[in-house]
Backbone as a printed PyTorch tensor [residue, N CA C, xyz], in Angstrom:
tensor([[[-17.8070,  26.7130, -34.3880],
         [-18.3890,  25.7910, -33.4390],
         [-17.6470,  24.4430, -33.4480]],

        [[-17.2960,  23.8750, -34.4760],
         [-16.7460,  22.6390, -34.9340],
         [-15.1440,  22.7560, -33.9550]],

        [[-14.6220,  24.2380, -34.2670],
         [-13.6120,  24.1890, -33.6800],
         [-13.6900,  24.0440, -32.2530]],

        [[-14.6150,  24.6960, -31.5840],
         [-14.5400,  24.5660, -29.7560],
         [-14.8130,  23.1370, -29.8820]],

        [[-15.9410,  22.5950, -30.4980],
         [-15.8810,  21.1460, -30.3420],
         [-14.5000,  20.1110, -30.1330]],

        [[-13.7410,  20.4090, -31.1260],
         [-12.5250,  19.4890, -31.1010],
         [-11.5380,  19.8960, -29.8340]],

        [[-11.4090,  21.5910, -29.8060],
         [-10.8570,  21.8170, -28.2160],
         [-10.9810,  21.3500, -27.1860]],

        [[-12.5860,  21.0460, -26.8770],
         [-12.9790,  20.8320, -25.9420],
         [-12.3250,  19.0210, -25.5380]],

        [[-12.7410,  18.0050, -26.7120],
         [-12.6630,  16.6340, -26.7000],
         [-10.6300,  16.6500, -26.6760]],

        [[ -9.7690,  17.5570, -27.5280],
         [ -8.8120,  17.5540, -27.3840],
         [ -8.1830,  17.8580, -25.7010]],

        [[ -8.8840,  19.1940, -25.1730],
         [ -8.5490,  19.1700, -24.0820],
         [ -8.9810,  17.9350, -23.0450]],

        [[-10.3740,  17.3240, -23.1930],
         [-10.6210,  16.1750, -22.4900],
         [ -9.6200,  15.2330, -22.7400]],

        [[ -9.1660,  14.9960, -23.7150],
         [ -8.1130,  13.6100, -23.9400],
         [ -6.8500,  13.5900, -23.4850]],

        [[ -6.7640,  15.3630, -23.1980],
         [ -5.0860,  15.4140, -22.9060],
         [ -5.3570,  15.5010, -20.9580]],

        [[ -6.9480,  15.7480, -20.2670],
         [ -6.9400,  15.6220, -18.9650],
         [ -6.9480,  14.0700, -18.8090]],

        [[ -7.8310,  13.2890, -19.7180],
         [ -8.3210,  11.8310, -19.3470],
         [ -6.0610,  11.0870, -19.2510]],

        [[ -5.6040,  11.6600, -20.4950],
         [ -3.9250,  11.0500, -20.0710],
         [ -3.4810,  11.3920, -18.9130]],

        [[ -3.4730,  12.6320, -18.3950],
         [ -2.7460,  13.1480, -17.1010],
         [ -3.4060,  12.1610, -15.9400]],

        [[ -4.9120,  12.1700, -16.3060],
         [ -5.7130,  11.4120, -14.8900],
         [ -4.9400,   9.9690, -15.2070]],

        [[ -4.6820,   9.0570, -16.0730],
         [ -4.2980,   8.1340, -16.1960],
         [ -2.4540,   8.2100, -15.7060]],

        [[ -2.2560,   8.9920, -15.8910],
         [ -0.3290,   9.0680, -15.6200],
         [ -0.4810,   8.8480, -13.8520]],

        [[ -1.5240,  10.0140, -13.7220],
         [ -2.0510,  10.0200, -11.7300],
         [ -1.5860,   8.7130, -11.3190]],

        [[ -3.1570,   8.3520, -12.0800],
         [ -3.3640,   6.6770, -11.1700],
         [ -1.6570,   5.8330, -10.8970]],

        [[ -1.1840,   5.4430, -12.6130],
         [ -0.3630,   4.7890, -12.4820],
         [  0.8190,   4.9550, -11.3550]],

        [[  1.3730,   6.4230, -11.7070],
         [  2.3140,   6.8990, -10.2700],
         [  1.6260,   6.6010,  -9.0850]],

        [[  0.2320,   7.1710,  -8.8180],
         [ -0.1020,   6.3100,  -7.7570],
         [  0.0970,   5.2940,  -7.1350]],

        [[ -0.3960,   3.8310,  -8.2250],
         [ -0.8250,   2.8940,  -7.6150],
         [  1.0190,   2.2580,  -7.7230]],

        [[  2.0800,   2.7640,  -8.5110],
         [  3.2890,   2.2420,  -8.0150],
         [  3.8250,   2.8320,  -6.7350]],

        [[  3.2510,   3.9970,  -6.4750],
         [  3.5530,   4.0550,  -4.9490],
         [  3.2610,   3.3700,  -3.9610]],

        [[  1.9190,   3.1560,  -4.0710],
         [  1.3680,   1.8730,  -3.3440],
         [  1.5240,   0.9390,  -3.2880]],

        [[  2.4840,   0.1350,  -4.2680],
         [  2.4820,  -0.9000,  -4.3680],
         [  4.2760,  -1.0180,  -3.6950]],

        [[  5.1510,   0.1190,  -3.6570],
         [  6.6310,  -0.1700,  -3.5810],
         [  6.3180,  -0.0270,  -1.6010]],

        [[  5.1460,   0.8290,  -1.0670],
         [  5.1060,   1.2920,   0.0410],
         [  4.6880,   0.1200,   0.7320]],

        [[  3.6810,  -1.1740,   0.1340],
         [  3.0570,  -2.0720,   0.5000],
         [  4.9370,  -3.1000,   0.4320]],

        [[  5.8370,  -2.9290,  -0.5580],
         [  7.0870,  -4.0760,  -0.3940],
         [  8.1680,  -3.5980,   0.6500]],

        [[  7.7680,  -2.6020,   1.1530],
         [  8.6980,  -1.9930,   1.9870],
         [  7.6550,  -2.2890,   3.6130]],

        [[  6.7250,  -2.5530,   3.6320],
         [  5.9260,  -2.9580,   4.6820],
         [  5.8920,  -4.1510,   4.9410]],

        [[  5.5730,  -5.3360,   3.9970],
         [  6.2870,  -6.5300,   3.7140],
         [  7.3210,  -6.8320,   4.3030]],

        [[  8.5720,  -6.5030,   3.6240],
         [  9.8940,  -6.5950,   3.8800],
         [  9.9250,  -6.1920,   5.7520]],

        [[  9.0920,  -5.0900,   6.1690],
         [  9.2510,  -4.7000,   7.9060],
         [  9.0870,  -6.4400,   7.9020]],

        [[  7.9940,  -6.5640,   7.8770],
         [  6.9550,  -7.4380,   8.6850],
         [  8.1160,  -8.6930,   8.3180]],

        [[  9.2240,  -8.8550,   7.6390],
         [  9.8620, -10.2360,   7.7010],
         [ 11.0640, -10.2280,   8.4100]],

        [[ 10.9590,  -8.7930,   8.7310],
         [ 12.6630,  -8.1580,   9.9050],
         [ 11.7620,  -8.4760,  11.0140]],

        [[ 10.2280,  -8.0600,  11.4780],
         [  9.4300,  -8.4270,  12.5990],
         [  9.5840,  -9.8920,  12.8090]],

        [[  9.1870, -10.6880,  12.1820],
         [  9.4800, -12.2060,  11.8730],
         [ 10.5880, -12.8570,  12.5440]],

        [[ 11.1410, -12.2050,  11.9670],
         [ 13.0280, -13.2140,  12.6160],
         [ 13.0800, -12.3580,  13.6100]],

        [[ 13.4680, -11.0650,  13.9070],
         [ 13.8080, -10.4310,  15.4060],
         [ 12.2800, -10.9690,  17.1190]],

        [[ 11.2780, -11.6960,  16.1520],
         [ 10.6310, -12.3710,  17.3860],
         [ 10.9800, -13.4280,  17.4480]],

        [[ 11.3480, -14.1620,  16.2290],
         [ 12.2990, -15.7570,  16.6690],
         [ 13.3900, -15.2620,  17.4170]],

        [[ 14.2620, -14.3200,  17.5270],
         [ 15.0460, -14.4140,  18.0960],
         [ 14.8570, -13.8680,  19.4340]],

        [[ 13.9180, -13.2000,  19.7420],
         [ 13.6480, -12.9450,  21.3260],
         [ 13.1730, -13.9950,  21.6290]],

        [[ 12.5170, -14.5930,  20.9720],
         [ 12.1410, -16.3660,  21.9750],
         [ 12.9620, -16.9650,  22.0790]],

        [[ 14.1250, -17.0390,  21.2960],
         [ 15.7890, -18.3920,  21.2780],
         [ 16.2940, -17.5700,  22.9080]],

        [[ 16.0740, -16.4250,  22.5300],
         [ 17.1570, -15.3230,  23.8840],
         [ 16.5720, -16.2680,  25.2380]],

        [[ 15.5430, -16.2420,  26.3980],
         [ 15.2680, -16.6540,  27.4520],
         [ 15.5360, -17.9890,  27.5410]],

        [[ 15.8030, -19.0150,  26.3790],
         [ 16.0650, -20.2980,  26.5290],
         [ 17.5590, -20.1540,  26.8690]],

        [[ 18.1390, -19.8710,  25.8010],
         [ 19.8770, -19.5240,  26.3070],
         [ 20.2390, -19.0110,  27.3650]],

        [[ 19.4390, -17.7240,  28.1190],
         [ 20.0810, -17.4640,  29.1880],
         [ 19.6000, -18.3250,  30.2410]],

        [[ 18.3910, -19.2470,  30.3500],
         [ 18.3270, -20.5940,  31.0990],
         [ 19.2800, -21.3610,  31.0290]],

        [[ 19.8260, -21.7180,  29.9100],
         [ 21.1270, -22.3810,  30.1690],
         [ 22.4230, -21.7020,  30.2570]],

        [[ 22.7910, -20.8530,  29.5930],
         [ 23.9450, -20.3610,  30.3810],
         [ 23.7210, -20.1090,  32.1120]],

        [[ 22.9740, -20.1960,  32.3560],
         [ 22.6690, -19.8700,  33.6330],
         [ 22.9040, -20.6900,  34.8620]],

        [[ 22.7250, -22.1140,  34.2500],
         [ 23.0920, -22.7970,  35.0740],
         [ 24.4160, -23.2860,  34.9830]],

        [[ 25.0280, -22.9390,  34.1370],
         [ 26.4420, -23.1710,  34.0930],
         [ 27.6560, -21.8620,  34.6050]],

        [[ 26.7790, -20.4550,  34.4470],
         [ 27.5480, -19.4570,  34.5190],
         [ 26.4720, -18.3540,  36.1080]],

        [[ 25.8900, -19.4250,  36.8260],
         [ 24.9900, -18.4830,  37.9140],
         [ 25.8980, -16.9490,  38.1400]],

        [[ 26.6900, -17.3450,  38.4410],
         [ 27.9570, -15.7940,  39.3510],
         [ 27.8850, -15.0590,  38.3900]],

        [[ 27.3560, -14.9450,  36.6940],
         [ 27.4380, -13.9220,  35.5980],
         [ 26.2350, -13.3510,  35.4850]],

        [[ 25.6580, -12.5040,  36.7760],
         [ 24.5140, -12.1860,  36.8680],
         [ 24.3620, -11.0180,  36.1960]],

        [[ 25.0380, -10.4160,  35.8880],
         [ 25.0830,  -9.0460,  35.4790],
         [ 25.2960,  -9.3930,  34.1650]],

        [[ 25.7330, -10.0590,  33.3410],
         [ 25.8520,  -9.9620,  32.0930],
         [ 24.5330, -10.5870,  31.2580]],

        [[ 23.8990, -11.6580,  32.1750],
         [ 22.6260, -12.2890,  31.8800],
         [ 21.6530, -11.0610,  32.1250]],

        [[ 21.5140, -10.3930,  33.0770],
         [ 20.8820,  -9.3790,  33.4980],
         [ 20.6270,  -8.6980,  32.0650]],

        [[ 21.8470,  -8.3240,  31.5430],
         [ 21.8070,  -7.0910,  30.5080],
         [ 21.2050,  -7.7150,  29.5840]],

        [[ 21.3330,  -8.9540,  29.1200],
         [ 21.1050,  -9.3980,  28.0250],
         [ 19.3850,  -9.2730,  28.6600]],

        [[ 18.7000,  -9.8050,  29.4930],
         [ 17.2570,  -9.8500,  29.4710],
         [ 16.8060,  -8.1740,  29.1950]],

        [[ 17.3910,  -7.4870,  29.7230],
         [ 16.9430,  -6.2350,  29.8250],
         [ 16.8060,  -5.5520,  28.2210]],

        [[ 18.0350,  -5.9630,  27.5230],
         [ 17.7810,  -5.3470,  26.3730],
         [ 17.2010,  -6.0760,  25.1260]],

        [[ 17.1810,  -7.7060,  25.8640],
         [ 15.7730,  -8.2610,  25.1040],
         [ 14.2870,  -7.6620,  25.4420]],

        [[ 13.7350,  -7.1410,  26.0560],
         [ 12.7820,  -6.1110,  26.6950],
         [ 12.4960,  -5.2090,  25.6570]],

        [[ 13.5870,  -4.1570,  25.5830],
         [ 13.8670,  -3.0000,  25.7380],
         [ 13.3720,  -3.1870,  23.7970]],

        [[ 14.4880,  -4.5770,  23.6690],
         [ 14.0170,  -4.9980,  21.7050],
         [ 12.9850,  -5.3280,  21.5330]],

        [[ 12.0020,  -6.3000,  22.7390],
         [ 10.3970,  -6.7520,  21.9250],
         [  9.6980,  -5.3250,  22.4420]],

        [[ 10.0070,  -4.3710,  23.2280],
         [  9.0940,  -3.5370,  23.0370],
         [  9.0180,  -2.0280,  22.2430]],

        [[ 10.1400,  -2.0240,  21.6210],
         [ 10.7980,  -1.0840,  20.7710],
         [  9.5350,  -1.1760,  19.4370]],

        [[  9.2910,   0.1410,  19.0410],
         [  8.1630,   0.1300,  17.8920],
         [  8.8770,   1.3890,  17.1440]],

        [[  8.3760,   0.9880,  15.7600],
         [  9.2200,   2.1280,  14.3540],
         [ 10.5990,   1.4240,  14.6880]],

        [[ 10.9880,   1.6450,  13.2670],
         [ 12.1890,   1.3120,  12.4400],
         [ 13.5010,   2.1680,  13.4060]],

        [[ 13.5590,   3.4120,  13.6910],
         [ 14.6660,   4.1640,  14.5160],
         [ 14.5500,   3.2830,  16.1480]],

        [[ 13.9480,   3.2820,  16.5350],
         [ 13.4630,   2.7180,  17.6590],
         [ 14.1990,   1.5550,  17.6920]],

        [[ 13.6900,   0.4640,  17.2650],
         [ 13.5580,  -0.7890,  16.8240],
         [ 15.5930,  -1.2730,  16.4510]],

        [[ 15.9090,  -0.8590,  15.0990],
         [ 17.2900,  -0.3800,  15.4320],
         [ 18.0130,  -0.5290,  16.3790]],

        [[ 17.8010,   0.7010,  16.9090],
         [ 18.5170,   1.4130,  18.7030],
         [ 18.8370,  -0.0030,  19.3000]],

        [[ 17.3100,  -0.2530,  19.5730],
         [ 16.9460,  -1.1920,  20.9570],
         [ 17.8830,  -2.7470,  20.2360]],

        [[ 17.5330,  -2.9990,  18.6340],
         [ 18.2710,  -4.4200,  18.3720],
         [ 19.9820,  -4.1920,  18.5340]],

        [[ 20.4290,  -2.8420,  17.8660],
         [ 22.0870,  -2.8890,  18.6190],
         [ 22.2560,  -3.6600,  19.8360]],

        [[ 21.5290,  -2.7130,  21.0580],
         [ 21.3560,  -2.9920,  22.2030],
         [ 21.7620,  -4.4160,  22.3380]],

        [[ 20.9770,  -4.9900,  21.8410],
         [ 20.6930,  -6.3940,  22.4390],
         [ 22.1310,  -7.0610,  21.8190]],

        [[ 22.5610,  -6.7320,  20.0070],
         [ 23.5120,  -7.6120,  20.0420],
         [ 24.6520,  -7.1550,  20.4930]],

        [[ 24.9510,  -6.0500,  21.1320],
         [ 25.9900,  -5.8450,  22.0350],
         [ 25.5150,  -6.9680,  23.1690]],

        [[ 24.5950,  -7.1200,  24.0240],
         [ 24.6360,  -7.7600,  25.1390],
         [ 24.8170,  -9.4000,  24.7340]],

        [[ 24.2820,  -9.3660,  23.7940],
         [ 24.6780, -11.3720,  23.3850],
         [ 25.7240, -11.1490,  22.9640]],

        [[ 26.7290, -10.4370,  22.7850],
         [ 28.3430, -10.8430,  22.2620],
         [ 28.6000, -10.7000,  23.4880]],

        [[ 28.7110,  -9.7600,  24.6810],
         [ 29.1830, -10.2020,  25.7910],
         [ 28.9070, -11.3730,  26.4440]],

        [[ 27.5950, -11.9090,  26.2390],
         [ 26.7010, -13.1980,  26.8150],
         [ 28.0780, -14.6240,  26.1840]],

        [[ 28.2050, -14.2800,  25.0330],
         [ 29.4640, -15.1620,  23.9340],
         [ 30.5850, -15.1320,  24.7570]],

        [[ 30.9220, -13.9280,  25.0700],
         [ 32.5370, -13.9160,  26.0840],
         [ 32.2670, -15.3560,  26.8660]],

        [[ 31.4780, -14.4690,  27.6170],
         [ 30.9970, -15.3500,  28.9890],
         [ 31.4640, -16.9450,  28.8760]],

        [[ 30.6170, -17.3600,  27.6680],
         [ 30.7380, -18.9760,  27.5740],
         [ 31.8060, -19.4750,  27.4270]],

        [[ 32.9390, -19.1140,  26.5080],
         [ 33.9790, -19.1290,  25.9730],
         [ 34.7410, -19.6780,  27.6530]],

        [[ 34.0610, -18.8200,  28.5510],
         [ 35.4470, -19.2270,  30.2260],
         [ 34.4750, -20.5180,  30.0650]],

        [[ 33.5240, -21.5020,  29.8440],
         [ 32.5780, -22.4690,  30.3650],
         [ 32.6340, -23.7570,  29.5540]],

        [[ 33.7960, -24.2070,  29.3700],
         [ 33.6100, -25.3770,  27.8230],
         [ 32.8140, -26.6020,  28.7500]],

        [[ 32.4690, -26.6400,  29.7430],
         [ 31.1790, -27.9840,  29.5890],
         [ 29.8550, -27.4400,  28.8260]],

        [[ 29.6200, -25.7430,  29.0350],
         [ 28.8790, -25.1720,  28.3880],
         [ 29.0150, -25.3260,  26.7420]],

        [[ 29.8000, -25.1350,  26.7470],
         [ 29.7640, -25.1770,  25.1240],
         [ 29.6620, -26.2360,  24.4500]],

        [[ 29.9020, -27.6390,  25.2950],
         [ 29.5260, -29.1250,  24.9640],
         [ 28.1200, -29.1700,  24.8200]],

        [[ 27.5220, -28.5320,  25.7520],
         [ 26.2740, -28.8000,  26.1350],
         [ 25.4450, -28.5880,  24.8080]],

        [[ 24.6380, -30.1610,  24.4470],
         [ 23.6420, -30.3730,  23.3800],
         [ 22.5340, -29.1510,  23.1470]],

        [[ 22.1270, -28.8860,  24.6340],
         [ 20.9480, -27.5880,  24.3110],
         [ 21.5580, -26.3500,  23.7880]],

        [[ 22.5060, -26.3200,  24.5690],
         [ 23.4350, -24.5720,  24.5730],
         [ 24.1250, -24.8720,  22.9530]],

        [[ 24.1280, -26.1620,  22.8470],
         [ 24.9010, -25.7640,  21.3310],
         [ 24.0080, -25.5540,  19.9300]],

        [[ 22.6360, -26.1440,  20.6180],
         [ 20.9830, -25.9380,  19.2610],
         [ 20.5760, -24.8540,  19.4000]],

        [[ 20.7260, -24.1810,  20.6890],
         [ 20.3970, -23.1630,  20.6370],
         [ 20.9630, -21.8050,  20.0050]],

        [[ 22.5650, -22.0140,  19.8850],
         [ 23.4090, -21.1180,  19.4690],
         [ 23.2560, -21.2510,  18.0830]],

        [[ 22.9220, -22.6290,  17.2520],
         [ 23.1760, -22.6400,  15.9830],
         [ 21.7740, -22.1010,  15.7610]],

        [[ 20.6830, -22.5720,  16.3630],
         [ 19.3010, -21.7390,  15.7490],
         [ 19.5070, -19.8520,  15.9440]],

        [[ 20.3040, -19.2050,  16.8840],
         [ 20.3460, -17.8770,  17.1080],
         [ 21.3300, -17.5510,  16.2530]],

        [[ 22.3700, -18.4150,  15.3830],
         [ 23.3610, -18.0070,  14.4240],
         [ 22.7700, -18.0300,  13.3030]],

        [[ 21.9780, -18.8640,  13.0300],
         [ 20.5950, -19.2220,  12.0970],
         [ 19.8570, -18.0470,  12.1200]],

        [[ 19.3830, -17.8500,  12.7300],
         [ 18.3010, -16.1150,  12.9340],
         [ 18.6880, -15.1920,  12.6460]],

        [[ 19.9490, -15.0950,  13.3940],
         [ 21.0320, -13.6170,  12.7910],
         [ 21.5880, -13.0710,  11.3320]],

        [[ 21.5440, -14.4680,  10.7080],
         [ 21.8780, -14.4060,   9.2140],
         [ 20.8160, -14.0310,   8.6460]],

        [[ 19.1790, -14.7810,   9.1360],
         [ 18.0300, -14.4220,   8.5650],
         [ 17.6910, -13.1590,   8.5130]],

        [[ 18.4130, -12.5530,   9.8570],
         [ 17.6860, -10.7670,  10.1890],
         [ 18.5940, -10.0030,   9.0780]],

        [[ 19.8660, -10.0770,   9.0370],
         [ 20.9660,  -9.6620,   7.6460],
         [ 20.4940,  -9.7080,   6.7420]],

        [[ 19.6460, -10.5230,   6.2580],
         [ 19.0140, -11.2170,   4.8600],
         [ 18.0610,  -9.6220,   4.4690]],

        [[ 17.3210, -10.3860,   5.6610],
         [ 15.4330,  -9.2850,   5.8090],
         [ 16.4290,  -8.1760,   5.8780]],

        [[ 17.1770,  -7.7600,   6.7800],
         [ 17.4400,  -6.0130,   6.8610],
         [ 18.0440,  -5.3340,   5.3180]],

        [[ 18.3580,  -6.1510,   4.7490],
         [ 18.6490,  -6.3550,   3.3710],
         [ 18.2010,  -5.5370,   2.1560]],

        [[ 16.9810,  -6.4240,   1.9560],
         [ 16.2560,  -6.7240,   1.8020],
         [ 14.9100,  -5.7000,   2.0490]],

        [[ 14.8900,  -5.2230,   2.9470],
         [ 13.8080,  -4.3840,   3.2900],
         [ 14.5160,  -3.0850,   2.7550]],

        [[ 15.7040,  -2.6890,   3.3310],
         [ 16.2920,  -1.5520,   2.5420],
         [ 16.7050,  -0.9520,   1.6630]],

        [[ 16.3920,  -2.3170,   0.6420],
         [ 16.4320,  -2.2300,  -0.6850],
         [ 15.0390,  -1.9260,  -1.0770]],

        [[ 14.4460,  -2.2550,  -0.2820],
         [ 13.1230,  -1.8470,  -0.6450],
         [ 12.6360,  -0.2300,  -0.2300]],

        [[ 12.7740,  -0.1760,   0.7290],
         [ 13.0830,   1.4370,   1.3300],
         [ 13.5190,   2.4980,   0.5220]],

        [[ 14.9210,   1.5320,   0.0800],
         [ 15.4400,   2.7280,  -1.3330],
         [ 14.8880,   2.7640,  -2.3210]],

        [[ 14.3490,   2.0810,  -3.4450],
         [ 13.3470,   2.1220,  -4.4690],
         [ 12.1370,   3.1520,  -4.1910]],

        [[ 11.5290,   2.7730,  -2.9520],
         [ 10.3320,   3.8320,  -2.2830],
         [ 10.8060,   5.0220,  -2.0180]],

        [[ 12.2710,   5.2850,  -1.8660],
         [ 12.7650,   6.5500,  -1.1390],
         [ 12.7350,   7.2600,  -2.5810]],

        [[ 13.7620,   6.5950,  -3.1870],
         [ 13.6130,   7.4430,  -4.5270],
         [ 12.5770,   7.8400,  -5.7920]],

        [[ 11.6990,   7.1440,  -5.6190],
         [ 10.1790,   7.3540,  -5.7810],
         [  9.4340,   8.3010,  -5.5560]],

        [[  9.5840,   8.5270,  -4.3980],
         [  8.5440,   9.1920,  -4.0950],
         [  9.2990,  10.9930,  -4.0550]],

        [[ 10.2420,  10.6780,  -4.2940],
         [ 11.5330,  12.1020,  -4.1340],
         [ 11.9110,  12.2880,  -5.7970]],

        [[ 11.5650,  11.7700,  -6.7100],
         [ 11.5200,  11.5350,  -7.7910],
         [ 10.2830,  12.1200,  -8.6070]],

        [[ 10.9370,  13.3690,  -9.3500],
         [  9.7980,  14.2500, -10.6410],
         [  9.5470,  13.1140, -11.1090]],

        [[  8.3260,  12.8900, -11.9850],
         [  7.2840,  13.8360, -11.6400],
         [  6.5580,  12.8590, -10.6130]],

        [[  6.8190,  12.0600, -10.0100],
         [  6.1760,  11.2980,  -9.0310],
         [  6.0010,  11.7950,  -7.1130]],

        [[  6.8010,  12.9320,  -7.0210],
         [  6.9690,  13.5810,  -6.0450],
         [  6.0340,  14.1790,  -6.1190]],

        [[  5.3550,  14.9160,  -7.2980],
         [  4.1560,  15.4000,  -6.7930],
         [  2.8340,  14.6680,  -6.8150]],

        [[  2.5620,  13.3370,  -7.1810],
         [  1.6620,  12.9850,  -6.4480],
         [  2.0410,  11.9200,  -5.0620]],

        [[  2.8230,  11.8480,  -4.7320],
         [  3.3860,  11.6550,  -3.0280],
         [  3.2650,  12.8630,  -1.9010]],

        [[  3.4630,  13.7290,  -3.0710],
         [  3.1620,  14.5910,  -1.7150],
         [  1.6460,  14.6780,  -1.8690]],

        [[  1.1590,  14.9930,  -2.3440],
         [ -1.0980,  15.1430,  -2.2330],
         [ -1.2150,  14.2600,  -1.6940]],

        [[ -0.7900,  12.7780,  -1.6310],
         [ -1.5180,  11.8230,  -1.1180],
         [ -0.4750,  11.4000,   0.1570]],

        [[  0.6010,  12.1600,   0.7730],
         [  0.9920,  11.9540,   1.8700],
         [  2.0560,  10.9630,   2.2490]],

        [[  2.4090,  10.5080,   0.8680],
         [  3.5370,   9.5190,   1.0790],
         [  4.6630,   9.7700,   1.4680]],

        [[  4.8640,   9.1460,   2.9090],
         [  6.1040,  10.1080,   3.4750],
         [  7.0830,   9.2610,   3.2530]],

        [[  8.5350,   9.4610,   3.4060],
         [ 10.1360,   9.0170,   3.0560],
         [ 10.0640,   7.5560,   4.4650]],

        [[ 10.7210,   6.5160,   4.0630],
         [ 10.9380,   5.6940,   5.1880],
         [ 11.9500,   5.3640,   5.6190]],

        [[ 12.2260,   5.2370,   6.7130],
         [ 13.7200,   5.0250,   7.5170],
         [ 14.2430,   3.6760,   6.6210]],

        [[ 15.7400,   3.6730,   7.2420],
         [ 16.6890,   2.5230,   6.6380],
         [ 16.4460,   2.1460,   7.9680]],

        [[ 16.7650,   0.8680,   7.9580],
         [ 17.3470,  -0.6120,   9.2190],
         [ 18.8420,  -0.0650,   9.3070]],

        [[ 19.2970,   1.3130,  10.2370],
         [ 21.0240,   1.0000,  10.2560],
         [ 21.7960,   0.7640,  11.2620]],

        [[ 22.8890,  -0.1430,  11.2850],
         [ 23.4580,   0.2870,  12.1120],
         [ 24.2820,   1.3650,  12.9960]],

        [[ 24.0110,   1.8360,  13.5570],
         [ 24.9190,   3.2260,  14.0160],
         [ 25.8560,   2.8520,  14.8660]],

        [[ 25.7780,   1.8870,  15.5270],
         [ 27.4060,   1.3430,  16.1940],
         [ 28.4400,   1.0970,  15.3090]],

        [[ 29.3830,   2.1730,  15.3220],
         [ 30.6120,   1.7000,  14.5170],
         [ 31.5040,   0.7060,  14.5940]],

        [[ 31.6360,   0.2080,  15.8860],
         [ 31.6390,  -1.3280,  16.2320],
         [ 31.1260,  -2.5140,  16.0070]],

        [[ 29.9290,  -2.4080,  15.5580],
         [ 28.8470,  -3.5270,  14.6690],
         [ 29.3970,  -3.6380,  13.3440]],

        [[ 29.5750,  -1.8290,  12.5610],
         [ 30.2840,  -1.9780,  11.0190],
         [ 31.5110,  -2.7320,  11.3380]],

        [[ 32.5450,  -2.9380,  11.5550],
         [ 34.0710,  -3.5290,  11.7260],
         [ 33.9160,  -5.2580,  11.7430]],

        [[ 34.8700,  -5.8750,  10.7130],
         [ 34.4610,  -7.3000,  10.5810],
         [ 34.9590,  -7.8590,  12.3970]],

        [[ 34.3490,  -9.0910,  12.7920],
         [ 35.4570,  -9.3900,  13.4380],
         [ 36.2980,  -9.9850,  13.8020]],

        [[ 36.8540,  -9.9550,  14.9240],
         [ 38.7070, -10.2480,  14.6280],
         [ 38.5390, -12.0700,  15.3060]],

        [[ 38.9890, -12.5010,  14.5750],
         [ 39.3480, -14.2050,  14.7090],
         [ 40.7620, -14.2440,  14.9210]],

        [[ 40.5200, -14.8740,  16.5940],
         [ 42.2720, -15.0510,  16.4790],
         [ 42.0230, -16.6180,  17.2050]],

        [[ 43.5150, -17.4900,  16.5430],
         [ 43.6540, -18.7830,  17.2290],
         [ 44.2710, -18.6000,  18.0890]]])
């Protein structure tokens, strides 16, 4: 009898550790899934500062460059296309988009040097050169966070409580324009 006794409390002590190993893998899932949600929400942050800098700039390039209707055009369109883009693949896509259309928007000015004098057009460029570094930072930053969570949750013995409780894998912030990867070219 003595002996089932100790089985029994032995087997309880060795379930009460496993229930305790649970939680912990748990609650670090939760907690790397909550810095990788975070980290979105500070790429959300700067990519809405920068759709608000976008309609001020093309007000002023605009009045300096009216006949560049089509290149202002694109740029509004795929500012659109970026504040209404939702999920990380999405979101992506649509921000390429856009900084393809503000480097052409850049050509543009380059033919316009009263433009480029211009006090507004030039606060505005340094606050959107300002933003762009910030979104580099956050995209960073978040994907470093992404990867910690990626390998986590894809990671014995923690994979199996991700999968019971549904923790699914999360996208990277990438670029897929191979033209975005390439430094670029500065010439005098």
């Amino acid at each position: 009898m003595t002996q089932l006794i100790i089985a029994v409390v032995a087997c309880g002590g060795f379930a009460l550790i496993l229930l305790l190993i649970g939680i912990v893998m748990y609650n670090g899932l939760v907690r790397l899934r909550n810095q990788v949600r975070n980290a979105w929400s500070q790429i959300d942050v700067q990519l809405k500062r920068r759709h608000d800098l976008i309609p001020n700039l093309v007000e002023t390039v605009k009045g300096y460059a009216g006949h560049e209707k089509e290149t202002l055009e694109n740029v509004i369109k795929a500012r659109a296309a970026a504040v209404n883009a939702s999920g990380v693949a999405a979101q992506s896509q649509a921000e390429m988009g856009l900084s393809g259309a503000l480097s052409k928007l850049m050509m543009v000015v380059e033919q316009y040097p009263d433009l480029k004098a211009n006090t507004n057009f030039v606060a505005l460029q340094e606050e959107l050169t300002s933003t762009e570094n910030r979104i580099g930072f956050s995209r960073q930053h978040y994907n470093d966070n992404v990867m910690q969570y990626n390998t986590k949750t894809q990671s014995v013995p923690t994979n199996v409580i991700a999968g019971l409780f549904q923790f699914k894998e999360e996208a990277f912030f990438e670029l897929e324009d191979q033209a975005q990867r390439e430094a670029p070219k500065v010439q005098f």
